[in-house]
C-alpha positions in Angstrom: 20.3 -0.3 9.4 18.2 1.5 6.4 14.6 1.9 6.9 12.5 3.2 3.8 9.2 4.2 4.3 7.5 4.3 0.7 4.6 4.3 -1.6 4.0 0.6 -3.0 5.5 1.2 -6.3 7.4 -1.0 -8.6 9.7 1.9 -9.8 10.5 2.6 -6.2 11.1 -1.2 -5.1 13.4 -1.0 -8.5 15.7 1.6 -6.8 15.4 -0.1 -3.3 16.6 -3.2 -4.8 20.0 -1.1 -6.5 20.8 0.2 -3.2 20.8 -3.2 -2.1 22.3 -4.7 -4.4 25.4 -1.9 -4.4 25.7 -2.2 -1.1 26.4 -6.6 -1.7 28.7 -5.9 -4.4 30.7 -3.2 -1.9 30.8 -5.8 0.6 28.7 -3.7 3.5 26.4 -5.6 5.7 23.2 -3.8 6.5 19.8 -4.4 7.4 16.8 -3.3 5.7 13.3 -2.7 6.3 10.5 -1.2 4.1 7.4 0.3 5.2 5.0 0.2 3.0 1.8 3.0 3.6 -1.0 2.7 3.5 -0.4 -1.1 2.5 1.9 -3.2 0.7 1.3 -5.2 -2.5 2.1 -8.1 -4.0 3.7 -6.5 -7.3 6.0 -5.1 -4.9 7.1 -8.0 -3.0 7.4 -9.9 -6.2 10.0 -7.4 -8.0 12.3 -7.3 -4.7 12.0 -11.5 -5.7 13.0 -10.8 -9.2 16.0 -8.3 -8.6 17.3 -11.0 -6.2 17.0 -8.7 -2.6 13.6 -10.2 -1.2 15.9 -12.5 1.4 17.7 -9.4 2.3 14.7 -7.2 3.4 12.0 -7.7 5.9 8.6 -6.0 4.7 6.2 -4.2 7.0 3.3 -2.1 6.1 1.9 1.3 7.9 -2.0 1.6 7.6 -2.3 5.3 6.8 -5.6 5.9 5.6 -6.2 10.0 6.8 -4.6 12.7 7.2 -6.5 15.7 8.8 -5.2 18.5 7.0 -7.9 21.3 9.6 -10.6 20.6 11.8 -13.1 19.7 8.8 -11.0 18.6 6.2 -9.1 15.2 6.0 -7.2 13.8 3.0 -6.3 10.6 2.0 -3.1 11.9 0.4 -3.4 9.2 -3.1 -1.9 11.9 -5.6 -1.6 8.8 -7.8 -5.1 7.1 -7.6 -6.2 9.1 -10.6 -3.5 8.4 -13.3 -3.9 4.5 -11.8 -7.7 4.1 -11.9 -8.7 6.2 -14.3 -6.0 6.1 -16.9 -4.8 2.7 -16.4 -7.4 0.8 -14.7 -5.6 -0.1 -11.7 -8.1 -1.0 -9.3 -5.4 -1.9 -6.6 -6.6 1.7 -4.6 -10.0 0.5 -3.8 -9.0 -1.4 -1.2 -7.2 1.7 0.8 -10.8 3.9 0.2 -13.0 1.1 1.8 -10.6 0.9 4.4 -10.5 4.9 4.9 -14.5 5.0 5.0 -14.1 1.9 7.6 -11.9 4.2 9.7 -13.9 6.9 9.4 -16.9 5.0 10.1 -15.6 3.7 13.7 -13.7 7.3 14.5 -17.2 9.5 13.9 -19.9 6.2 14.2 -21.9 4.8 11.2 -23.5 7.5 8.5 -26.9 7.9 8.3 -26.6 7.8 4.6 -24.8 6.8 2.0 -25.1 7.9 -2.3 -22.4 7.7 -4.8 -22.1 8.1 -9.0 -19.5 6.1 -10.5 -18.2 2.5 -11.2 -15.5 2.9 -9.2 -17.6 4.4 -5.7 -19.5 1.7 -6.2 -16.9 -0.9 -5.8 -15.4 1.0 -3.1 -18.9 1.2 -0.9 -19.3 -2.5 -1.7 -15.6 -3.4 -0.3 -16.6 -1.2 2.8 -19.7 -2.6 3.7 -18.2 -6.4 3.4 -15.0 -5.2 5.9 -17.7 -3.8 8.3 -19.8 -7.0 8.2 -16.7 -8.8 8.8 -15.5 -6.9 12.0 -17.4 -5.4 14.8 -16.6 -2.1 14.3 -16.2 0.3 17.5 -18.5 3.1 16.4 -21.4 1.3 15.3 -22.8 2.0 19.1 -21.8 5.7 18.9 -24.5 8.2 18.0 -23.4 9.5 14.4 -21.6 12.7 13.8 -21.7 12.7 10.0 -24.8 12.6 8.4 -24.1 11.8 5.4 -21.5 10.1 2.9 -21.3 11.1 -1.0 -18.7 9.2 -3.5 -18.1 10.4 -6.4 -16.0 9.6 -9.1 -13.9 12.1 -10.7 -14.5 11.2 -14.1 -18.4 12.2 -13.7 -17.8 15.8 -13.0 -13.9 17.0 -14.6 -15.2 20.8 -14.9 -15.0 21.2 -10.7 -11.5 20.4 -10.7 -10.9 23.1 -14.1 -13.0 25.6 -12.5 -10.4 25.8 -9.7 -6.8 27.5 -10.1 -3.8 25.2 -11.0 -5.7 21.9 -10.3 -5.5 21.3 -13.9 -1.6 21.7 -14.0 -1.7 19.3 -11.0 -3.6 17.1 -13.1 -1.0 17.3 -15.5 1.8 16.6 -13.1 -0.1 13.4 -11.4 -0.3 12.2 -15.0 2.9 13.2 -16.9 4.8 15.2 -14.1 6.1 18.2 -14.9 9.9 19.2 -14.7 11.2 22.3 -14.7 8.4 23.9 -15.5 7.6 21.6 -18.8 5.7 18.5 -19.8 7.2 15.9 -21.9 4.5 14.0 -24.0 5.6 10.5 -25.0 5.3 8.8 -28.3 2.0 7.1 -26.6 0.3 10.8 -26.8 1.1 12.3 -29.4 0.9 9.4 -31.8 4.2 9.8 -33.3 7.4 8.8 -33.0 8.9 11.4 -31.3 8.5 13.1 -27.9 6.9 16.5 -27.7 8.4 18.9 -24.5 5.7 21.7 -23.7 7.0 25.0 -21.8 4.0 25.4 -19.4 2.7 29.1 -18.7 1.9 30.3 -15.8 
């Protein structure tokens, strides 16, 4: 049996789908199950359709909002929710941050307040306060232990992140990835025909 426990991507669900597939064509019988975290989508599902494997797999998801990384700081661990949002308008993400703030919400009771800047903070407060009309939450009866909530997008305020050490070469990789210690810039960037490969310096 092969168990993969993934990010809902279509490249990955591509590569799922050859190992299936390779395996048909050897003649092995196996059993396969994907784990989808934090949730599964429908792109996904639809590509194991196309590639001819969805009949072969059984699909599960693993609601993995946070991750406490010390006693005060907790993560949600999206390295690609800026290159989707923000570069490609993918607003498929949303869903995972109202759900986080839900969690958070019933783990440390409700916030006293609650102020965000940004299109996309918006939508995700929105999302958040529809899921905790829709369920009775377990900490709405606890006495809250954070005070208050702030969302902001990361397109109001880019300097913080340059300001700090390496977060704009992690930038760089969430968007382009680097390898090997260089970029490759596409014929979309540069605006050209050709590719451009920049040596990054340290």
């Amino acid at each position: 049996r092969l168990c993969f426990l993934v990010r809902p991507r279509v490249r990955t669900m591509r590569i799922i789908a050859d190992i299936v597939n390779a395996d048909k064509a050897a003649g092995r019988s196996r059993k396969y199950k994907i784990i989808f975290s934090p949730q599964k989508f429908y792109a996904c599902e639809m590509v194991l359709e196309e590639e001819g494997v969805f009949g072969d797999v059984t699909c599960d998801e693993w609601s993995f909002y946070l991750l406490p990384l010390d006693d005060d700081i907790i993560s949600m661990e999206l390295p690609e929710f800026f290159r989707d949002y923000f570069l490609e308008g993918d607003q498929r993400w949303i869903n995972s941050v109202a759900r986080a703030l839900q969690l958070l919400s019933s783990l440390y009771g409700p916030f006293s307040r609650a102020y965000g800047i940004g299109r996309c903070a918006k939508m995700s407060y929105e999302l958040w306060r529809e899921l905790e009309e829709e369920s009775d939450s377990d900490g709405q009866g606890r006495k809250p232990e954070i005070g208050s909530i702030f969302l902001m997008d990361r397109d109001t305020d880019y300097m913080t992140a340059l300001c700090s050490q390496v977060v704009y070469e992690g930038l760089l990789d969430d968007t382009f990835r680097i390898k090997c210690g260089t970029v490759d810039f596409g014929p979309d960037v540069t605006s050209s025909d050709k590719s451009i490969k920049v040596l990054l310096n340290s």
